[in-house]
N, C-alpha and C positions, 0 to 999 in steps of 0.2 A: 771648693774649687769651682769657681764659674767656669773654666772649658767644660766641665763635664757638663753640657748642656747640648740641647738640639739632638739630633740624630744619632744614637751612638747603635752601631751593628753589633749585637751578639754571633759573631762569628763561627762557621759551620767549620766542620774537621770534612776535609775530603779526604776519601780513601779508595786506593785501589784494588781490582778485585782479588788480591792474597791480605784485604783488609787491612795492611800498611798503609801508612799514611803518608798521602800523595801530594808532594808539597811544591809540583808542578800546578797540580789545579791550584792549592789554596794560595799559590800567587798570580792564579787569574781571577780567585772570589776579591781579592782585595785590592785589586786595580780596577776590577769592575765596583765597586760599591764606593770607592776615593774620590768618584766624578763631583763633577762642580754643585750638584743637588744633591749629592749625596752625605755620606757620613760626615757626623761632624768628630763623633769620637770611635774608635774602636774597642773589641771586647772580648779578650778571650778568656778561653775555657770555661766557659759559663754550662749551662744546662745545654745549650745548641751546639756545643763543641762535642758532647756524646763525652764529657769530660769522666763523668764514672768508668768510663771503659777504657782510658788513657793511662799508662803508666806515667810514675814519676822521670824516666827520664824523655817521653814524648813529651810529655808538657812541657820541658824545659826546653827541649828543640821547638817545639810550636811556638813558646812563647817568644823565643828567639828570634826564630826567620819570619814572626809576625812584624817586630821590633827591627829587624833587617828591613822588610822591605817598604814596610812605615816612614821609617828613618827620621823620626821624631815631625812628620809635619801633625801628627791628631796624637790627642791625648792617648795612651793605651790604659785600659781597665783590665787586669787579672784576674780572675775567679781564683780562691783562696778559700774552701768552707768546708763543711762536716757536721759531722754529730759527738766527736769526741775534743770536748775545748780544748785538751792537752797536747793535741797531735795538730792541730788548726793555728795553736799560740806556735807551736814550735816552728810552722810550716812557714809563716807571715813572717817570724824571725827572720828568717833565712828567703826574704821574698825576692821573686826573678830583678836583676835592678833595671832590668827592663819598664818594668811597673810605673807608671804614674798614680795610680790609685788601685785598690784592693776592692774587689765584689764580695762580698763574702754571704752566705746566703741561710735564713733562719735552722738551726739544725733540726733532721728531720728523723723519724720514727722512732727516739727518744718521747719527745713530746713533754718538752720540760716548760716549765712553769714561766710566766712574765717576768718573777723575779730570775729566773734562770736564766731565760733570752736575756736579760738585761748584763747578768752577771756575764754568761757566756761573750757576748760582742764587747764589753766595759774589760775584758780580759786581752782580745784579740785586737782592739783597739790601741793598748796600751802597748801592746807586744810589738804592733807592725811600724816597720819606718817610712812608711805610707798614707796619705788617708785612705779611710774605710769609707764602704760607698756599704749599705745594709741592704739585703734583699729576702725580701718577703713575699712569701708565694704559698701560702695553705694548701693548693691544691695538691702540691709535692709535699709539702713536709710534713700535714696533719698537725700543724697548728700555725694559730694568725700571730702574728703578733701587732697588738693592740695600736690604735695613736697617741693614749697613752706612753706606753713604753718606747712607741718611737719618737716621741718626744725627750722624754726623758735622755734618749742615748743622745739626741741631737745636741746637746749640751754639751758634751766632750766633745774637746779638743779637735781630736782627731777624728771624729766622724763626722764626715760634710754633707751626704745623700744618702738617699736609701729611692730603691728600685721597687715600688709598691705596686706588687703584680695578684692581690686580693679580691679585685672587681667591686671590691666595698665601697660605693660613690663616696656614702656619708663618711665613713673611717678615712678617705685620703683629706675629704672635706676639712676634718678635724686636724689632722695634719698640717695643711695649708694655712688654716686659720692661725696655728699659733708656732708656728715654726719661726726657729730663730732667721735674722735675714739671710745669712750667708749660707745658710742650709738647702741642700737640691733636692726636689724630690722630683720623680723619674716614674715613667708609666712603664711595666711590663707587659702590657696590653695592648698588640696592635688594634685591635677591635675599638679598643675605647680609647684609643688615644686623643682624636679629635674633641670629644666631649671634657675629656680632663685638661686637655688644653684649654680647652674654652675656662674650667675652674682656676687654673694659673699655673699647673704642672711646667717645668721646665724644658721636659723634652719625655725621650722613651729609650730604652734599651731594648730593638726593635729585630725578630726574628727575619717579618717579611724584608729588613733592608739589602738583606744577604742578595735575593735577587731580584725587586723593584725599588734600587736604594734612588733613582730619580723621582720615579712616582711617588713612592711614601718619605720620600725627604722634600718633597717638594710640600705634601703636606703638610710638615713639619713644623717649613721654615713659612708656609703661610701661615699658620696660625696661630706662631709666634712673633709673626708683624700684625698679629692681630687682622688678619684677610680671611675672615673663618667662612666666605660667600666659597672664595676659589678653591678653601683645604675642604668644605663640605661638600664641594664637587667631587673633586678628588677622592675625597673619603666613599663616595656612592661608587663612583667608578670601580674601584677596590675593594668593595664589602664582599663582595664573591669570592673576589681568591684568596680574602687574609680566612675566611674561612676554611676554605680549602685546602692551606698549611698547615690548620689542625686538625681538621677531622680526623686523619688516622695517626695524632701524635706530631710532635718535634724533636728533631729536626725534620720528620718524614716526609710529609708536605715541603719543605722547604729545598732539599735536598733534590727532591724528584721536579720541581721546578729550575732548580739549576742544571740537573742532568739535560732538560727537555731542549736550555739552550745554549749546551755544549761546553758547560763549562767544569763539571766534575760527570765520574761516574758515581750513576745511582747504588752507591752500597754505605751500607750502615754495618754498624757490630751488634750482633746477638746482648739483650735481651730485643735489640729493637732491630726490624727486619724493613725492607725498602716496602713504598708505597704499591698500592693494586695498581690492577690492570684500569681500573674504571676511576682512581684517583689522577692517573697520568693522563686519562685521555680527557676528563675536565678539564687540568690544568693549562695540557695542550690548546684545549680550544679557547681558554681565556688568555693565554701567553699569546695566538696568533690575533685577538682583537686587534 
């Protein structure tokens, strides 16, 4: 699928403080990040939607009045994943039709084998009536999966990208070099996104877009006209506070930067608690540059 390309926001869950989900803000996160530099695709319930703490019928109102107030101008991408193939195949069946594409993300603290991640996603592939977009992130799940093996999946049919959030230069490398053409591949790394653009990356499935989606989509969209003088400005500019999203976790940085300009309240769901006192007041001063 070439729209899934360029900018696409990993979308935040706002919540009010009885921890309900506030879907007065998240229809100010999504008109704020829609701007003309902004997102090119949207993305829910991914890892930044606080998705483990969402029950099955909030996802389905999320994904809904994300899709409402969308109203088909950007692709939407659905987080769709697990550790149990059997409960993930069934889940994809039955996927929001909201969906233009399926996230699905390597399963985690099983810790199953290459031939397993292959079988597992060659399973959920087959099941869903969507394409699969693969996302790989070791530092969540406790295993890589190989370029290899994401080659291999890139062959089906049905799977068109994969979100390679590893920090492995050489492994996306490999990737790149032999990936089929029609195939996306996608940075999960604000950090390094400049640099893998520069290797031929597509775009990013991008935390900081939530709340600098002009700044870091301006990035983007330089560096995928090949302007990489003006995205590595930009890129300096920003090296501070994409840091500063994650130092104490995600969404928590990210979260506490939207609080700071009024457009959710600062609350998370337990296990994951809001940013310090000395995270906000950083971010504060880098939000008033």
């Amino acid at each position: 699928m070439n729209e899934i390309s360029g900018m696409g926001v990993a979308l935040i869950t706002p919540f009010k403080k009885d921890k309900s989900v506030d879907f007065d803000a998240l229809a100010k996160v999504i008109e704020y990040v829609t701007v003309d530099e902004g997102a090119d695709f949207l993305v829910a319930l991914g890892t930044t939607a606080e998705s483990p703490t969402l029950n099955a019928q909030e996802k389905k109102d999320i994904v809904r009045f994300i899709a409402g107030k969308n109203s088909k101008k950007l692709p939407l991408v659905v987080g769709v994943g697990g550790n149990n193939t059997g409960e993930v195949v069934k889940n994809v069946a039955n996927l929001y039709e909201e969906a233009d594409a399926v996230l699905s993300v390597v399963p985690y603290y099983n810790k199953p084998s290459q031939k397993g991640l292959q079988e597992h996603f060659t399973a959920i592939a087959d099941a869903s009536p969507k394409p699969l977009v693969l996302y790989n992130v070791p530092g969540r799940t406790g295993v890589n999966m190989t370029a290899d093996t994401c080659l291999k999946l890139a062959e089906h049919r049905n799977i068109v990208a994969i979100k390679e959030a590893s920090g492995n230069l050489n492994q996306l490398g490999y990737i790149l070099k032999s990936r089929p053409a029609d195939f996306s591949v996608l940075s999960g790394d604000d950090g390094l996104t400049l640099m893998q653009m520069a290797m031929g990356i597509d775009g990013v499935i991008s935390v900081a877009g939530n709340a600098f989606p002009e700044e870091f989509g301006r990035l983007v969209h330089r560096a995928m006209l090949g302007n990489f003088i003006d995205a590595r400005s930009i890129h300096l500019q920003m090296i501070e506070i994409i840091d500063l999203l994650f130092v104490e976790g995600n969404p928590v940085g990210v979260k506490t930067a939207l609080a700071i300009k009024g457009l959710i309240e600062n609350e998370l769901r337990l296990p994951l608690v809001g940013g310090s006192e000395v995270l906000y007041e950083k971010l504060k001063k880098q939000i008033r540059l």
